[in-house]
C-alpha positions in Angstrom: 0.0 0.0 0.0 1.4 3.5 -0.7 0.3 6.9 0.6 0.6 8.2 -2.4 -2.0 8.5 -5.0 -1.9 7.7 -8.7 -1.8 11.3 -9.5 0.9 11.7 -8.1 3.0 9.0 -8.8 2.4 9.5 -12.8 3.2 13.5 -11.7 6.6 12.7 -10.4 7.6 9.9 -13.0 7.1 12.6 -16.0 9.2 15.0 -14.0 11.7 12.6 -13.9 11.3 11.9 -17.4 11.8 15.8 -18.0 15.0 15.7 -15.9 16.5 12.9 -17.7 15.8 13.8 -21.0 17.1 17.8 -20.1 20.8 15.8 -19.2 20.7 13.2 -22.0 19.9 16.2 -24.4 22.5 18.1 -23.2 25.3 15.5 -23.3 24.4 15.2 -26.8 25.0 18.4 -27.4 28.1 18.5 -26.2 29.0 15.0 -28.1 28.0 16.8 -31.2 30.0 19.8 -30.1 32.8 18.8 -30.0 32.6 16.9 -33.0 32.1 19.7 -35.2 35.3 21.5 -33.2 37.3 18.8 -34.0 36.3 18.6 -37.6 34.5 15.3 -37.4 31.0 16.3 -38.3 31.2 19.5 -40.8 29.8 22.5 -39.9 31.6 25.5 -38.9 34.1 25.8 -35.8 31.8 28.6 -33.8 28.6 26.1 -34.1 30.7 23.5 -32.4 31.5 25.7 -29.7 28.1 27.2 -28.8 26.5 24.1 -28.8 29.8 22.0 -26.3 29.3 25.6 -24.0 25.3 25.3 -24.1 25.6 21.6 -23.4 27.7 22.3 -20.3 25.5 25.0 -19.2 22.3 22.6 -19.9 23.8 19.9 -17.9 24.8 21.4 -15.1 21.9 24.2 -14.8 19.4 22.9 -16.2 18.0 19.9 -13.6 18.3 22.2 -10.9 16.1 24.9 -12.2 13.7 22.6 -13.5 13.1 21.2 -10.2 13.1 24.0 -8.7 10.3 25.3 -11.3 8.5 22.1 -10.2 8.5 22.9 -6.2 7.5 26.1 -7.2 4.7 24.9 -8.9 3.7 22.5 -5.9 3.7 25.1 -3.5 1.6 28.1 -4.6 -1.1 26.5 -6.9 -3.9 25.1 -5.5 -4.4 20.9 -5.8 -7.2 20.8 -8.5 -5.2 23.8 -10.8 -1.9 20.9 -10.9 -3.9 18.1 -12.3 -3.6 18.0 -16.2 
């Protein structure tokens, strides 16, 4: 038996889906990256940077302020305005 209802369980498993797929996303960009720096895929040098320096960024930003977007959401809109 859990305390917690469906709801919520399918709430917080597509969050987690959405933080997964924001780190995956952003490895690949900086895979990709870093293969058009080092001349591997073609496409010019500057693209390769921006997208290795967004990836970064993505990875290591991005999680925490989509959580924190989440909790926010949790804690100042009512229970039946959550639901989708």
């Amino acid at each position: 038996m859990s305390r917690y209802t469906d709801a919520e369980r399918e709430r917080a498993q597509a969050r987690f889906v959405w933080l997964q797929f924001t780190r995956i996303a952003s490895i690949i960009a900086v895979l990709v990256g870093v293969a058009i720096a080092q001349d591997v895929l073609p496409a010019p040098y500057w693209l390769g940077v921006v997208l290795a320096v967004s990836g970064l960024l993505a990875f290591f930003f991005g999680p925490p302020l989509l959580a924190r977007r989440f909790k926010a959401r949790d804690n100042h809109l009512p229970d039946h305005l959550d639901r989708k």
